[in-house]
C-alpha positions as CSV (number, residue, x, y, z in Angstrom):
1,X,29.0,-5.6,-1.1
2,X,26.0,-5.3,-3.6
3,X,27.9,-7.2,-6.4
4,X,26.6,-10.9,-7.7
5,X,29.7,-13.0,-6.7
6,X,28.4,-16.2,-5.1
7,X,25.5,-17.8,-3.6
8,X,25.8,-17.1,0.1
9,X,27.1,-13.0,-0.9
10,X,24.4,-10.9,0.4
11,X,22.7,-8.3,-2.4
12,X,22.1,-5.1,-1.5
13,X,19.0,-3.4,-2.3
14,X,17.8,0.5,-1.4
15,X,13.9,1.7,-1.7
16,X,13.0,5.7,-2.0
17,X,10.4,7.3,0.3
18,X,10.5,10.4,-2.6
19,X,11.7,10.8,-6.1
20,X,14.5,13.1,-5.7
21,X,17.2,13.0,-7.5
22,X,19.5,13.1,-4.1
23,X,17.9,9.7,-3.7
24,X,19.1,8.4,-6.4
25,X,22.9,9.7,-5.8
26,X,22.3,8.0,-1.8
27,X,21.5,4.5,-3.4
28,X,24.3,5.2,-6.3
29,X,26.8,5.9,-3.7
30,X,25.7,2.9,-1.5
31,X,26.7,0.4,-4.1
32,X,22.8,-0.4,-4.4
33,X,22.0,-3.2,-7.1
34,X,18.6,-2.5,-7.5
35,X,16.6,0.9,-6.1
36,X,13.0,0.6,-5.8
37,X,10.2,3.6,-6.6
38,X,6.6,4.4,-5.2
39,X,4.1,4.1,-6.8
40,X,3.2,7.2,-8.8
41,X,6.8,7.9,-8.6
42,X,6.9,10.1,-11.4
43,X,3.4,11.9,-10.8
44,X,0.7,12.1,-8.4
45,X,-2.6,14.3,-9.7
46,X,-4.2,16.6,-8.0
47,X,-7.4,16.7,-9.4
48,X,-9.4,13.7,-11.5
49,X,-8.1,13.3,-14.7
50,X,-5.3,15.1,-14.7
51,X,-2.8,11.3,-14.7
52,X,-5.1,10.0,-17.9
53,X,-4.2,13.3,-19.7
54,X,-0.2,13.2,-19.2
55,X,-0.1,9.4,-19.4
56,X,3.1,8.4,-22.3
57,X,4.0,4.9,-23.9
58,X,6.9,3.3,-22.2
59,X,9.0,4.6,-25.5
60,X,8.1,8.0,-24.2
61,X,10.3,10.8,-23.0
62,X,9.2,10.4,-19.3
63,X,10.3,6.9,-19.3
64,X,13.4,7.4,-21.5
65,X,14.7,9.9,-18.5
66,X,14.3,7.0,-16.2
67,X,16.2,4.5,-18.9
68,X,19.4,7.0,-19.1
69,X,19.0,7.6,-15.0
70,X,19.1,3.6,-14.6
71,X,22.3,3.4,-17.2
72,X,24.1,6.7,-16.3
73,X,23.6,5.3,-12.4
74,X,24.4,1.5,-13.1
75,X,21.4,0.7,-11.2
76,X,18.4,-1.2,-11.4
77,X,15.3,0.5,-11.2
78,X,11.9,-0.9,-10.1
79,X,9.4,1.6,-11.1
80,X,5.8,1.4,-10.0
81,X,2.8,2.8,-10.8
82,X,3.9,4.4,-14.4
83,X,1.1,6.2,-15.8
84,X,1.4,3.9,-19.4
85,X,-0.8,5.1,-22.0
86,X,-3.8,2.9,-21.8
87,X,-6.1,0.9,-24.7
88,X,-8.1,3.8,-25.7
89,X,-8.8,7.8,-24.7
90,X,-10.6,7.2,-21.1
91,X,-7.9,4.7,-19.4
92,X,-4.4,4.3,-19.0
93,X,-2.5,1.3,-17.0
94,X,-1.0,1.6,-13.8
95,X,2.4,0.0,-14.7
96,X,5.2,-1.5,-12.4
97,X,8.2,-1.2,-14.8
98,X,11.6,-3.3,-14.1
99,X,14.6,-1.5,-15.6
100,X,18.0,-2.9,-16.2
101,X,21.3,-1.0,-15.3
102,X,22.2,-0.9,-19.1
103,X,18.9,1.6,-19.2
104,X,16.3,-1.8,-20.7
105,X,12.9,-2.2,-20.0
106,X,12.9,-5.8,-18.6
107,X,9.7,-6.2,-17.5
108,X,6.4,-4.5,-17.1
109,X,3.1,-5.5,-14.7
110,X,-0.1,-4.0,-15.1
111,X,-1.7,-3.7,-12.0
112,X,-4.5,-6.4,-11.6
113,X,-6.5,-4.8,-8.4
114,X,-7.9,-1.5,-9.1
115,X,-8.7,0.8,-5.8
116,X,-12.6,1.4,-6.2
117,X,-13.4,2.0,-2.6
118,X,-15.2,3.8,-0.1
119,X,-12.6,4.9,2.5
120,X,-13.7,4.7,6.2
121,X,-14.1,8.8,7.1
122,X,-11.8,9.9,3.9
123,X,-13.0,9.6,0.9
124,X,-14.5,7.7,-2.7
125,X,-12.1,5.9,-4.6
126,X,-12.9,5.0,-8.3
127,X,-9.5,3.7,-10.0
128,X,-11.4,1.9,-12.8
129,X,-12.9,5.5,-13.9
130,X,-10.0,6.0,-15.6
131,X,-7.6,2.8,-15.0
132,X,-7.5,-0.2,-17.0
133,X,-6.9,-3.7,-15.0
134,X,-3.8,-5.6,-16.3
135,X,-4.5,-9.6,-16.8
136,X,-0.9,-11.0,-16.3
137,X,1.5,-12.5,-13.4
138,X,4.9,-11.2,-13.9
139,X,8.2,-12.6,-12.3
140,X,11.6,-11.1,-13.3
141,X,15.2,-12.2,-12.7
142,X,17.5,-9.5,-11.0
143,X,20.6,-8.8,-9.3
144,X,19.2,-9.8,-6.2
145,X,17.1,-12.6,-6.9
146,X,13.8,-13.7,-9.1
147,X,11.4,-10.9,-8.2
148,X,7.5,-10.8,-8.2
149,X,6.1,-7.5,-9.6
150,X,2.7,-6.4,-8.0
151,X,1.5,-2.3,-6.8
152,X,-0.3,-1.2,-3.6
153,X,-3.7,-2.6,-3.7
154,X,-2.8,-5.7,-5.2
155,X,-1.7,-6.1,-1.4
156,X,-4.9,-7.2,-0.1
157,X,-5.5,-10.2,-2.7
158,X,-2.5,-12.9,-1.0
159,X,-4.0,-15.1,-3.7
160,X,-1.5,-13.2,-6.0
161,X,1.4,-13.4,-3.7
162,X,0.8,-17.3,-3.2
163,X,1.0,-17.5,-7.2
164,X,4.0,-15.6,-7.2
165,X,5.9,-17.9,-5.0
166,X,4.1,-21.3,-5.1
167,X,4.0,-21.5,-9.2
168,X,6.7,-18.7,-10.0
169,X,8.9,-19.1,-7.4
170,X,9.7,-15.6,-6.5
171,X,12.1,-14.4,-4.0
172,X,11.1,-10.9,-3.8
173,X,8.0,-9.4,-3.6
174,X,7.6,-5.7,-4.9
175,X,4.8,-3.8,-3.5
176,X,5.5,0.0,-4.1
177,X,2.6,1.9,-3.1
178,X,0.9,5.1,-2.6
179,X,-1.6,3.8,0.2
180,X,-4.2,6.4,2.0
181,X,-3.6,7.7,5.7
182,X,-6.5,5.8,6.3
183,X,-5.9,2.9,5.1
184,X,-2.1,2.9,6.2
185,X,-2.5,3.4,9.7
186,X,-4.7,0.5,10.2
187,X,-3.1,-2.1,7.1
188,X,-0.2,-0.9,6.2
189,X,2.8,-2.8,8.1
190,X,0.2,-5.9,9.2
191,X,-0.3,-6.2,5.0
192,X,3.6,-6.4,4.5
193,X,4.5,-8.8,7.4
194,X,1.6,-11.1,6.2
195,X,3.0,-11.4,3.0
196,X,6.5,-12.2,4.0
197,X,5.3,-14.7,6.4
198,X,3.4,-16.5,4.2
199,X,5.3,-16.6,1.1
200,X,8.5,-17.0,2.8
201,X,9.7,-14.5,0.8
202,X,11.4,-10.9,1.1
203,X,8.6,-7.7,0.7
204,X,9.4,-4.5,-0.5
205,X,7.1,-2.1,-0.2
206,X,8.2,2.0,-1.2
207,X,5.6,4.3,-0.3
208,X,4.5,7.5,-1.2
209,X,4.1,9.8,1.9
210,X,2.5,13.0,3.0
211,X,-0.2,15.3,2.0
212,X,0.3,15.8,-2.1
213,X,-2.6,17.9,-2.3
214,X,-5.9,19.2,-0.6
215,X,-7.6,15.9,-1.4
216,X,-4.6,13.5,-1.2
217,X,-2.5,12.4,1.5
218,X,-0.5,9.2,1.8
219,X,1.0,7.4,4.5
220,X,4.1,6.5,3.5
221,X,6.4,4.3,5.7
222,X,8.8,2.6,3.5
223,X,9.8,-1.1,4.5
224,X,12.2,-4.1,4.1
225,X,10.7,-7.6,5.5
226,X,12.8,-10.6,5.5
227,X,10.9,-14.1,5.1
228,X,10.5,-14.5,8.6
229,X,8.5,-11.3,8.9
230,X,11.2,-9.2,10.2
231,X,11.3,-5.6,9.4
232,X,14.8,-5.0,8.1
233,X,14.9,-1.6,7.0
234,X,12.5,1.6,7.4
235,X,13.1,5.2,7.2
236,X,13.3,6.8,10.8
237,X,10.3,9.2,9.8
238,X,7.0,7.2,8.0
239,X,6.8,11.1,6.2
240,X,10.8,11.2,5.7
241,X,12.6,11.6,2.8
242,X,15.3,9.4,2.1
243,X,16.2,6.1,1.3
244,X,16.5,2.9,3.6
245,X,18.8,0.2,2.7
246,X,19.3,-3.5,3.3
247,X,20.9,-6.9,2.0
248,X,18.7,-9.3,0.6
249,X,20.2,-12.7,1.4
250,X,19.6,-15.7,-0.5
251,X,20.6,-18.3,2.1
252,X,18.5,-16.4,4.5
253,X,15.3,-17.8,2.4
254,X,16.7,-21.3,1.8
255,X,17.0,-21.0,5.9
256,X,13.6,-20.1,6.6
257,X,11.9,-22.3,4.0
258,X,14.0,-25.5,4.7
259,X,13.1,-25.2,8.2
260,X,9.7,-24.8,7.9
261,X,8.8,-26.0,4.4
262,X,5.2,-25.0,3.8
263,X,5.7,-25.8,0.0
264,X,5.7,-29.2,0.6
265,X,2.8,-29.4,3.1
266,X,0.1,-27.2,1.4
267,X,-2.9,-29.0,0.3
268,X,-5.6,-26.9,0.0
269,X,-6.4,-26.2,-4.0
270,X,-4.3,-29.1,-4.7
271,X,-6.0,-32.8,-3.1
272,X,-8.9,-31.8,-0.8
273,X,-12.3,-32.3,-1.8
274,X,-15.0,-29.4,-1.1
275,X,-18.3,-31.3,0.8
276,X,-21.1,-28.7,-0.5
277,X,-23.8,-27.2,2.2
């Protein structure tokens, strides 16, 4: 299983709840086509400032140990939230990168939906301060299927997602994510399952989890959803470490969307007229 050998073989497909490198020997081991990352997977800062000051081009060392780990591995890695050197001194771009089991950088999405927001009893978030916004829709073919690149707050905008499918056609959605306790406990899974149901598609989502510093704690809780809304996969700990895997199967989405083929009956944006106040 996990190999590309005909249309009604299942893919297999593994997400990380960490960045250790035992994860990556689990997912190697599992026969795994394509492993999926948190966001932040290669850093998460501390203090203000400190992911602007160690962010690299994608031709840069930290991304190049990531490249030979894909091709040493013969796995594909999806890679979000890459702190990618940005267009000048006070930003950089928070980067979803797609790498191929030969070690290639596929694809790359800039994350459109910056986090600038006042957390309920947490704390003030102010991505923009030091984050610039990415202007681009990105789909990718894979292993397992045509995949749609997005990262954690882009979650809350299904505007994005219905792109993705209705005028990309995606398969997959890839949400990895560092989302805030906060935030998690009330969004988190509701977020993911609305997604899937809507878009008919499979979500994604690999989450950061647990307390990474005295101001930062994340919820973690990393999930598979088919596109029925079906949680497929999770860790048995939202906080573990580890890595969950499932089979991502092609005929399941023909399935769902032949049954109940919302492509064909949405109208709104397309023939309906808008009666003003």
């Amino acid at each position: 299983m996990g190999h590309l050998d005909g249309l009604n073989h299942a893919n297999q497909m593994a997400l990380a709840q960490d960045n250790h490198p035992k994860s990556k020997a689990e997912a190697a081991a599992a026969g795994v086509n394509l492993l999926c990352l948190p966001e932040s997977f290669s850093f998460v800062a501390a203090k203000d400032g400190e992911s602007l000051k160690i962010a690299q081009p994608l031709d840069g060392p930290i991304m190049q140990r990531y490249c030979s780990l894909a091709r040493e591995s013969n796995i594909w890695l999806s890679l979000g939230g890459f702190q990618e050197k940005g267009p000048d001194d006070s930003h950089l771009y928070n980067t979803h990168v797609l790498l191929d089991s030969s070690g290639n950088v596929r694809k790359t999405y800039r994350k459109i939906h910056l986090f600038d927001v006042d957390v309920p009893g947490n704390m003030v978030y102010k991505e923009s301060d030091s984050t610039a916004a990415g202007e681009s829709i990105v789909v990718a073919e894979s292993p397992v299927g045509l995949l749609g690149l997005t990262v954690c707050y882009d979650l809350r905008f299904p505007e994005l997602y219905q792109q993705l499918r209705f005028q990309h056609q995606a398969q997959i959605l890839l949400v990895p994510s560092a989302f805030t306790k906060v935030t998690g406990e009330a969004h988190w899974e509701i977020l993911l399952r609305a997604r899937a149901i809507e878009t008919q598609c499979y979500v994604v989502a690999a989450a950061q989890a647990g307390r990474h510093s005295e101001k930062r704690e994340s919820y973690g809780d990393s999930l598979i959803i088919d596109p029925w809304g079906m949680v497929v996969a999770r860790l048995p700990d939202r906080l573990a470490t580890g890595v969950a895997v499932a089979d991502i199967d092609l005929t399941r989405i023909d399935s769902v969307r032949r049954r109940m083929p919302i492509a064909e009956h949405r109208r709104i944006g397309s023939c309906l007229k808008t009666q003003s106040v």
